[in-house]
KOLTI-945609 format. One record per residue (C-alpha): residue number from 1; residue in three letters; x, y, z. Coordinates in steps of 0.1 Angstrom, whole numbers, plus 2048, in hexadecimal, padded with zeros to 3 digits. Example, Ala and Ser with C-alpha at 12.3 -4.5 7.8 and 13.67 -1.06 7.14 Angstrom:
// residues 2
+------+-------+-----+-----+-----+
! nuti ! mardo !  c1 !  c2 !  c3 !
+------+-------+-----+-----+-----+
!    1 !   ala ! 87B ! 7D3 ! 84E !
!    2 !   ser ! 889 ! 7F5 ! 847 !
+------+-------+-----+-----+-----+
***
This chain:
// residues 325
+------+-------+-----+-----+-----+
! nuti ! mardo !  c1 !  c2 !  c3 !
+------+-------+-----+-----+-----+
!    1 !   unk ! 851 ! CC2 ! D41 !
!    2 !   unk ! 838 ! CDC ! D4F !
!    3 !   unk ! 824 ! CCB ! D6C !
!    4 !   unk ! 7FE ! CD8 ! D79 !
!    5 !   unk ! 80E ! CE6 ! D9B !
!    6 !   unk ! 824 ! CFF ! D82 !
!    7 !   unk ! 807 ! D08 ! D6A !
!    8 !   unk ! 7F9 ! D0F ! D89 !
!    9 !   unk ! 80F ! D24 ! D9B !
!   10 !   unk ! 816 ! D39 ! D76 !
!   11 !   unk ! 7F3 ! D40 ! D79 !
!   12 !   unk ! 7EE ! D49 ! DA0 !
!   13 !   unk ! 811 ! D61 ! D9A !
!   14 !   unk ! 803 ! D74 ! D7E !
!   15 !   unk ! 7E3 ! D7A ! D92 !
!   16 !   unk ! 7FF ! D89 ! DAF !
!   17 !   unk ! 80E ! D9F ! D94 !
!   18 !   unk ! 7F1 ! DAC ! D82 !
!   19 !   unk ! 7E1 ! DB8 ! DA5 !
!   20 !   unk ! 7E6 ! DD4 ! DBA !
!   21 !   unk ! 7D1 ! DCA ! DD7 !
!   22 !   unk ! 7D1 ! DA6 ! DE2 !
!   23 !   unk ! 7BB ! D98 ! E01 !
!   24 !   unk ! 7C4 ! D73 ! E10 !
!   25 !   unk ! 7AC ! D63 ! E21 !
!   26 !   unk ! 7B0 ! D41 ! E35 !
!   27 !   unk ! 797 ! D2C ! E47 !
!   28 !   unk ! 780 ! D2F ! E69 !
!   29 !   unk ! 78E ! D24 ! E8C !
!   30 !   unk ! 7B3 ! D27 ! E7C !
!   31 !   unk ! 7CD ! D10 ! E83 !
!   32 !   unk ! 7F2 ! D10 ! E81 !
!   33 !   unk ! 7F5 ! D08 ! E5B !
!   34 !   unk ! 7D8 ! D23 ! E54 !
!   35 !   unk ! 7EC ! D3B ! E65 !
!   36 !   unk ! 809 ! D30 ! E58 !
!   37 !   unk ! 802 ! D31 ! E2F !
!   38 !   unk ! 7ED ! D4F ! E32 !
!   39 !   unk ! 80A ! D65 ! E45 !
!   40 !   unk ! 81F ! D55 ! E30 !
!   41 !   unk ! 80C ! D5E ! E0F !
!   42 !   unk ! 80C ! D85 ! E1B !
!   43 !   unk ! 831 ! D82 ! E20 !
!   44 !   unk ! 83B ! D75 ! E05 !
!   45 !   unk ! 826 ! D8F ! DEF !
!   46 !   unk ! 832 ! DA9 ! E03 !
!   47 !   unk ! 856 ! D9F ! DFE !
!   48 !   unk ! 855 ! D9F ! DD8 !
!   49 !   unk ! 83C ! DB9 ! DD2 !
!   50 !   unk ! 83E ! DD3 ! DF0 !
!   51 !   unk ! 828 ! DED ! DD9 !
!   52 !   unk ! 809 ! DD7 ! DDA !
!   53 !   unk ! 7ED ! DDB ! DF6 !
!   54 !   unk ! 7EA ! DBF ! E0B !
!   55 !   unk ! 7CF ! DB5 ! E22 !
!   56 !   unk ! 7CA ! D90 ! E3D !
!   57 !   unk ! 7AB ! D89 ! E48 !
!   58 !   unk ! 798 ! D70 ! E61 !
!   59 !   unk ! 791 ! D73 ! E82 !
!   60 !   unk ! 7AE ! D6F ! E99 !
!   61 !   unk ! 7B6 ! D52 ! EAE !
!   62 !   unk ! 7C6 ! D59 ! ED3 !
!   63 !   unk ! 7DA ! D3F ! ED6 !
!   64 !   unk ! 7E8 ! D48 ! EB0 !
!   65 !   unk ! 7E7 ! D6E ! EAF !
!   66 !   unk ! 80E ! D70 ! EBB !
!   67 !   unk ! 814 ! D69 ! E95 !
!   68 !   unk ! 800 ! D8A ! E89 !
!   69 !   unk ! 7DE ! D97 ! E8A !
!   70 !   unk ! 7C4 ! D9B ! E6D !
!   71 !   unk ! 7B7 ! DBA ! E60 !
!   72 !   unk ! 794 ! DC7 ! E66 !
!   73 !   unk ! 780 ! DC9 ! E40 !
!   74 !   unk ! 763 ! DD4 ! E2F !
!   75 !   unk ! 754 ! DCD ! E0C !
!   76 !   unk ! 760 ! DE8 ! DFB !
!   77 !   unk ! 785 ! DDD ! E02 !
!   78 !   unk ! 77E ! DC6 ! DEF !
!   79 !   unk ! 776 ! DD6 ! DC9 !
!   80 !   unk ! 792 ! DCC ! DB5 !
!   81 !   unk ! 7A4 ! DB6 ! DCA !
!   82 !   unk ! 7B7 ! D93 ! DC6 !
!   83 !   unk ! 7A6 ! D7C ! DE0 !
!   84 !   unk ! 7BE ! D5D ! DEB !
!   85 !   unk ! 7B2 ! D44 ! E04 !
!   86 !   unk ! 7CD ! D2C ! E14 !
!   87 !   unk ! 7C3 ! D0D ! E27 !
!   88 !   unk ! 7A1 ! D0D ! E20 !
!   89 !   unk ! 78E ! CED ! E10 !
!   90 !   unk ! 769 ! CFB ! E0A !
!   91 !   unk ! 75E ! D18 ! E06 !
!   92 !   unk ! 746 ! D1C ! E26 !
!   93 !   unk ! 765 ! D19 ! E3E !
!   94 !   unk ! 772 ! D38 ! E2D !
!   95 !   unk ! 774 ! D52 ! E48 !
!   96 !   unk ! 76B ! D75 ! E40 !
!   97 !   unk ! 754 ! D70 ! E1D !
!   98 !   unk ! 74E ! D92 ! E0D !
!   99 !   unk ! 75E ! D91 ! DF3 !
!  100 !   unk ! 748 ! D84 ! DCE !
!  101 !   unk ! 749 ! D79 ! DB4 !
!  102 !   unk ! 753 ! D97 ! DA4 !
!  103 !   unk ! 77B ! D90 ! DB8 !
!  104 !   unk ! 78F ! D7A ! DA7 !
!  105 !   unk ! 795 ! D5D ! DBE !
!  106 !   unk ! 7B2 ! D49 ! DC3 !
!  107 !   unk ! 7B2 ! D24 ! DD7 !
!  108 !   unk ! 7D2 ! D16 ! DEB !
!  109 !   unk ! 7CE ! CF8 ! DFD !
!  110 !   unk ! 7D3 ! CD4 ! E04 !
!  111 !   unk ! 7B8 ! CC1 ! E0C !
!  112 !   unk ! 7A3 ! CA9 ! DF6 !
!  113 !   unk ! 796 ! CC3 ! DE0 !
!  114 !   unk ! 76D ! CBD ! DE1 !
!  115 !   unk ! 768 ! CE6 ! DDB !
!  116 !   unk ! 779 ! CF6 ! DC0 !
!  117 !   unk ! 76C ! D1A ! DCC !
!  118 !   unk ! 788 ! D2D ! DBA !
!  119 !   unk ! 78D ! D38 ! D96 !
!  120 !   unk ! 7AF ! D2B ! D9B !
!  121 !   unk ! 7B4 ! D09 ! DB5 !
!  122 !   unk ! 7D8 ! D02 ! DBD !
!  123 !   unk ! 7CD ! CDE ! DD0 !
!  124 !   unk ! 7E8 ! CC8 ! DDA !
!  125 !   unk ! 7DE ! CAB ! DEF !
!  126 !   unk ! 802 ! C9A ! DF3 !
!  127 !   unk ! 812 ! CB6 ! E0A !
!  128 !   unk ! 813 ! CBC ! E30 !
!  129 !   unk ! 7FF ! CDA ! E32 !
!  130 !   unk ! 7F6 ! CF8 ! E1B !
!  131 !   unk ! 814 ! D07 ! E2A !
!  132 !   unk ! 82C ! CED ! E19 !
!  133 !   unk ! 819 ! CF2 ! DF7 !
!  134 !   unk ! 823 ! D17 ! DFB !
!  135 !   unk ! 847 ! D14 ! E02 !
!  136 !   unk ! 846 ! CFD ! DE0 !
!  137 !   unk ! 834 ! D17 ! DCF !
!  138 !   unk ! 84E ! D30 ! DDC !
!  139 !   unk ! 86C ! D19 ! DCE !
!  140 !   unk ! 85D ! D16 ! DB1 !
!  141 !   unk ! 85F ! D3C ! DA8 !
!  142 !   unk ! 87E ! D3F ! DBA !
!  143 !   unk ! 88F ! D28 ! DA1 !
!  144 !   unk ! 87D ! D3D ! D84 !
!  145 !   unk ! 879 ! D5E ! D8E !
!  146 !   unk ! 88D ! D64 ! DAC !
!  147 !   unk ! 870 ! D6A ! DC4 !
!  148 !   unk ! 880 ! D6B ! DE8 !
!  149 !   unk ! 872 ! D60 ! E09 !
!  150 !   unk ! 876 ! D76 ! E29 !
!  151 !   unk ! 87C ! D67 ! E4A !
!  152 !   unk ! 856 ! D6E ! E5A !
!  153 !   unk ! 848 ! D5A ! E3E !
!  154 !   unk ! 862 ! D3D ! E45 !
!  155 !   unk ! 85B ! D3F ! E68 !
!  156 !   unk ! 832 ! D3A ! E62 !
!  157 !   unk ! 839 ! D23 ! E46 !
!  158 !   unk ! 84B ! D0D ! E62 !
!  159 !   unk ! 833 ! D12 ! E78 !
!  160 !   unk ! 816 ! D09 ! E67 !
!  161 !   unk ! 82B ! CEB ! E5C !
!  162 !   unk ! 831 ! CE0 ! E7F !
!  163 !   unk ! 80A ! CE2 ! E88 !
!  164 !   unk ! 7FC ! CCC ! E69 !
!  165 !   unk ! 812 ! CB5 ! E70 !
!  166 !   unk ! 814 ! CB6 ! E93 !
!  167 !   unk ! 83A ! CB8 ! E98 !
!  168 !   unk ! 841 ! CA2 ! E7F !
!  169 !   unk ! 833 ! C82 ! E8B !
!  170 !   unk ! 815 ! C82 ! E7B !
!  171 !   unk ! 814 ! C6B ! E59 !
!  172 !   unk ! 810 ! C89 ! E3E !
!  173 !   unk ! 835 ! C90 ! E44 !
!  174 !   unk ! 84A ! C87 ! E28 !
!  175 !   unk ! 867 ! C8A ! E1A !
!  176 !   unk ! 864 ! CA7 ! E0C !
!  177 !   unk ! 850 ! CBC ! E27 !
!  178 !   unk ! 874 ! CB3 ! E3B !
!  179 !   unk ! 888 ! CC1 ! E21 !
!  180 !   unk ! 872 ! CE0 ! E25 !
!  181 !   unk ! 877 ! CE4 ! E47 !
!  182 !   unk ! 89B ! CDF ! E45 !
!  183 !   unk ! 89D ! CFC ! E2C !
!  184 !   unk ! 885 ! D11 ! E40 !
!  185 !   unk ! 898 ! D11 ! E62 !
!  186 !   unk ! 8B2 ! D1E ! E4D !
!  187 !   unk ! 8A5 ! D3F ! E4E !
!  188 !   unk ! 8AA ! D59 ! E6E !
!  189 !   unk ! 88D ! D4F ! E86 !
!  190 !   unk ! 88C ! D3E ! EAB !
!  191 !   unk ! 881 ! D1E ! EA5 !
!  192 !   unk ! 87E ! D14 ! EC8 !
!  193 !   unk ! 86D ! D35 ! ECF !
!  194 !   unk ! 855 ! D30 ! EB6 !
!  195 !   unk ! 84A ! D0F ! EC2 !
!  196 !   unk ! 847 ! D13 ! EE8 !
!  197 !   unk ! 82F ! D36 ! EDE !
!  198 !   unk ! 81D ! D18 ! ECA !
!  199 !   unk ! 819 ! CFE ! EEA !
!  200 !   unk ! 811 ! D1C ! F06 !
!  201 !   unk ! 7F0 ! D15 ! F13 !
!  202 !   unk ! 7DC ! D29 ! F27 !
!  203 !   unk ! 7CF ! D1B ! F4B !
!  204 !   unk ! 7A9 ! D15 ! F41 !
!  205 !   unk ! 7B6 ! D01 ! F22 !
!  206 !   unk ! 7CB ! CED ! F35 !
!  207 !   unk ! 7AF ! CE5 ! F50 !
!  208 !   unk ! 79C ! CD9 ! F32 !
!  209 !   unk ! 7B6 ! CC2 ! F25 !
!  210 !   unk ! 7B4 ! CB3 ! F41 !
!  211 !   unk ! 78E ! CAF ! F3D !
!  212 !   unk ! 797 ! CA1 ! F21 !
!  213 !   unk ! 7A6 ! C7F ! F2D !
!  214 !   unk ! 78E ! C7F ! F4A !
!  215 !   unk ! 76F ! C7D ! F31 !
!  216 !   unk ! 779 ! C6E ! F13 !
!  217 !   unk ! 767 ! C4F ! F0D !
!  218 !   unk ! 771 ! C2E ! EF9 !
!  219 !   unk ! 750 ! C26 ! EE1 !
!  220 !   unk ! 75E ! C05 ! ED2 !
!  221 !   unk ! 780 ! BF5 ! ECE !
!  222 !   unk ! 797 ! C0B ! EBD !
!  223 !   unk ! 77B ! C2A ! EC1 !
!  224 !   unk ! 77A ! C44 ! ED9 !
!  225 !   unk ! 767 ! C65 ! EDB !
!  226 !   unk ! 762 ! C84 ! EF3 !
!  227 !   unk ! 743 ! C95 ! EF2 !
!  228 !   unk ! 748 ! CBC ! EFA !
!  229 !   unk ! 728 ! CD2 ! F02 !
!  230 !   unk ! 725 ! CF9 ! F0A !
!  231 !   unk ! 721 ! CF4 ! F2E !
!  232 !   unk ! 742 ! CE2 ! F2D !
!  233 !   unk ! 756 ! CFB ! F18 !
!  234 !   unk ! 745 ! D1B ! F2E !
!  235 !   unk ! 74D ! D04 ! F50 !
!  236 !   unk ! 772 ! D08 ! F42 !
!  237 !   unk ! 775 ! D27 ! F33 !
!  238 !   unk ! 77E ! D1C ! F0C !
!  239 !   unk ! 770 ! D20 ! EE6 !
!  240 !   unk ! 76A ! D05 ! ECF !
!  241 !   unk ! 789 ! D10 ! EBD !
!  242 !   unk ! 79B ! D09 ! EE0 !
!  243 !   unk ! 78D ! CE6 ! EE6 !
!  244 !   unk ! 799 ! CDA ! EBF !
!  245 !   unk ! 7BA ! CDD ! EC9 !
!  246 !   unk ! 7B7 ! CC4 ! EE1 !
!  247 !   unk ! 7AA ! CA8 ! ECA !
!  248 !   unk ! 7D2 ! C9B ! EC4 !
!  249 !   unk ! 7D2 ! C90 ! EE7 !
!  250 !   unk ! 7C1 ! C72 ! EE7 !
!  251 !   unk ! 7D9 ! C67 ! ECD !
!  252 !   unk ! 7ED ! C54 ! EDF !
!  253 !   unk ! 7D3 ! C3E ! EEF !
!  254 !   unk ! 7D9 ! C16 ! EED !
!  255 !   unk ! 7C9 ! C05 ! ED5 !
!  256 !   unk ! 7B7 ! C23 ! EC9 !
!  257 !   unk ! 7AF ! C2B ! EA4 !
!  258 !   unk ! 79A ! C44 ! E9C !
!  259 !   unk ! 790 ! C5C ! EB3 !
!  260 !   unk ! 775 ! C7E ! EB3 !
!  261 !   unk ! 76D ! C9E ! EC7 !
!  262 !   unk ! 74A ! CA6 ! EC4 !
!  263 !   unk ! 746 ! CCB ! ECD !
!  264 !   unk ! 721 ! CDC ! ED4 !
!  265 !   unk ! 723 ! CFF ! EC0 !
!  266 !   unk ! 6FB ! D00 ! EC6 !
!  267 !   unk ! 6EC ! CFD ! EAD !
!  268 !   unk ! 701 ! CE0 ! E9C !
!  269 !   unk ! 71B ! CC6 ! EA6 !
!  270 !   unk ! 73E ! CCB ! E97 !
!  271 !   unk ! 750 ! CA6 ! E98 !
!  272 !   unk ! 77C ! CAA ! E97 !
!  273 !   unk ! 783 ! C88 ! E8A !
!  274 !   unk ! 7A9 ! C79 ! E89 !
!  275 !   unk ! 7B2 ! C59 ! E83 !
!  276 !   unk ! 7D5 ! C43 ! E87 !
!  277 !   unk ! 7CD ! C29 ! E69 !
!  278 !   unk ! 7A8 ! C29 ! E5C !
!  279 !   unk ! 79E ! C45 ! E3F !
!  280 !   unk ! 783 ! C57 ! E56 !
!  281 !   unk ! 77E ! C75 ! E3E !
!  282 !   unk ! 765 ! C62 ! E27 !
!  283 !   unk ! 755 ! C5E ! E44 !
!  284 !   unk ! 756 ! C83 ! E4B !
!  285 !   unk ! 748 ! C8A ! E29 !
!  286 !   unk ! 726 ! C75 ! E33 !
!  287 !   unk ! 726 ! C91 ! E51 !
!  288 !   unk ! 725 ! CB3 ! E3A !
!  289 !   unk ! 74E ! CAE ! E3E !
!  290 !   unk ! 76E ! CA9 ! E31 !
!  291 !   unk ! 793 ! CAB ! E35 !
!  292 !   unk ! 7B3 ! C92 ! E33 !
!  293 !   unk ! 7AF ! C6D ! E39 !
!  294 !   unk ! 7BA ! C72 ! E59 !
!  295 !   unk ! 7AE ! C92 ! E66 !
!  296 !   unk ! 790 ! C9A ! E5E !
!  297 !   unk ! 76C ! CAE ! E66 !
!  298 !   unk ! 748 ! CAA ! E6B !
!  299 !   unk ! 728 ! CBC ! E73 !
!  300 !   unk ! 70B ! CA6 ! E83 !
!  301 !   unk ! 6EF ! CBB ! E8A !
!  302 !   unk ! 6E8 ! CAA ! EB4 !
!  303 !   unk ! 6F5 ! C90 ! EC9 !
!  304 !   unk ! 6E1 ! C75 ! EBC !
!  305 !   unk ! 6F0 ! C7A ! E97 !
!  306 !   unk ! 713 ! C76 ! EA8 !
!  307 !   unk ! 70A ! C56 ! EB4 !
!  308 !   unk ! 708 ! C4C ! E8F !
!  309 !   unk ! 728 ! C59 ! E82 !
!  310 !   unk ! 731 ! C48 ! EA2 !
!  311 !   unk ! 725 ! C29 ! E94 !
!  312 !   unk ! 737 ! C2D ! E73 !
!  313 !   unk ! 753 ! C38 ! E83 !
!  314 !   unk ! 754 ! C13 ! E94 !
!  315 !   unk ! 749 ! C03 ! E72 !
!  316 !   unk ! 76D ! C13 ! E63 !
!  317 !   unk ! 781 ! C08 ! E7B !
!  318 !   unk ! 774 ! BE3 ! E82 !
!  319 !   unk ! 77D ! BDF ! E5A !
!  320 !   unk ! 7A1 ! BF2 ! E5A !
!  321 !   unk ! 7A5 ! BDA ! E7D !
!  322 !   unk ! 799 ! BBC ! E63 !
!  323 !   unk ! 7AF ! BC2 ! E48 !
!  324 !   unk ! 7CF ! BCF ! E55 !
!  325 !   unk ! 7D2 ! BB7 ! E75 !
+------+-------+-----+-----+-----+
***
């Protein structure tokens, strides 16, 4: 029996073959998984069909740019190309939108599909990361077609693996996302390598961390926040895209269940929510958000809006506290 996920990938495979230039996309402030599925997409293509003209693109990230740098475009490299975008739940966090609607467009992702941007949408909610949906899309046209898989894109597969569900310890890890990483060390990389490049931090981020548990703040039982403004992120020398990655550290706090970052970008407030029990991305939604049931995020448009996600925030958490204690 033929399931969706094959239709699917049938359909996104004849799009690869039919075009001679393909772009892939993936979403702003890029983490490991959106590094991960987009290198791995290129590679992969690149691999099977060396002829074709392949092009990355989104601004790079520092701390991520050891994996490979993205290519400079303009509009017109775009007339009669393939447009893929990996990782990438709506269509305003696409990064690097000049393509139209004259480029056939082709969504990869996991996350609770609220934007069905692309004329095909290869959604899959039940994997680790977008990475892991690509290694199954892979497997399925290995098995059929004998599509092969090169070492670099089973290095940033892994990788992006690793960062979505933070070393494996995060609930999204299943069964089957350990079956892919077994098969994906497999290949000829430095695992080891791969993931101290991952944890190296530069000097002003780690001053920040430290900031970090200095500030934080508990707003309720089982709530905590940290509110990050410009003058704090200029005092210490790091982006917006810096600070997110610090959001995981409060984690491990006693008694804590949901927890946000709330990060000044001027002229709006954007909220990193996570959570160890209660579904917070509902909650996101109400805040022009989205995301997983336990990472999600949110806009609020000043400090006084935060205070009310804050509120619900608490609301969530004193009925998950009710009903599962």
């Amino acid at each position: 029996m033929t399931t969706i996920y094959e239709n699917l990938y049938e359909e996104i495979f004849l799009k690869i073959k039919e075009n001679d230039k393909i772009i892939i996309h993936r979403h702003e402030r890029p983490d490991p998984d959106a590094y991960g599925s987009q290198g791995a997409m290129y590679q992969l293509i690149r691999e099977n069909f060396p002829e074709k003209e392949l092009i990355t693109v989104g601004k790079d990230s520092p701390s991520l740019n050891f994996l490979f740098t993205n290519t400079e475009v303009s509009e017109e490299d775009y007339k009669d190309a393939l447009v893929i975008v990996t990782d990438t739940a709506n269509f305003p966090r696409i990064d690097g939108k000049l393509f139209t609607k004259n480029n056939f467009l082709i969504k990869i992702d996991h996350h609770p599909p609220l934007d069905d941007y692309g004329n095909i949408n290869l959604v899959d909610t039940e994997v680790s990361s977008c990475s892991e949906l690509i290694y199954n899309f892979y497997t399925y046209l290995n098995k059929k077609y004998g599509i092969r898989l090169n070492d670099e894109a089973a290095k940033l597969l892994y990788l992006g693996i690793v960062g979505d569900t933070g070393r494996f310890l995060f609930p999204n890890t299943s069964n089957n996302t350990l079956q892919v990483a077994s098969e994906l060390i497999k290949y000829n990389f430095n695992m080891s390598e791969l993931l101290d490049k991952l944890e190296i931090t530069s000097e002003n981020l780690m001053r920040f961390r430290a900031f970090i548990f200095e500030k934080y703040d508990v707003y309720q039982d089982g709530v905590a926040y940290l509110k990050i403004t410009k003058e704090d992120m200029d005092k210490y020398g790091v982006d917006p895209g810096e600070v997110s990655t610090g959001v995981n550290l409060l984690r491990s706090l006693e008694g804590l269940y949901a927890w946000c970052f709330a990060i000044d970008e001027g002229n709006k407030v954007r909220v990193r929510i996570r959570s160890k029990g209660p579904v917070i991305n509902t909650l996101a939604e109400k805040y022009a958000g989205g995301g997983h049931p336990l990472a999600s995020g949110a806009t609020v448009k000043n400090w006084e809006e935060l205070d009310d996600l804050l509120d619900d925030m608490a609301r969530v958490v004193a009925e998950y506290i009710r009903e599962n204690e």
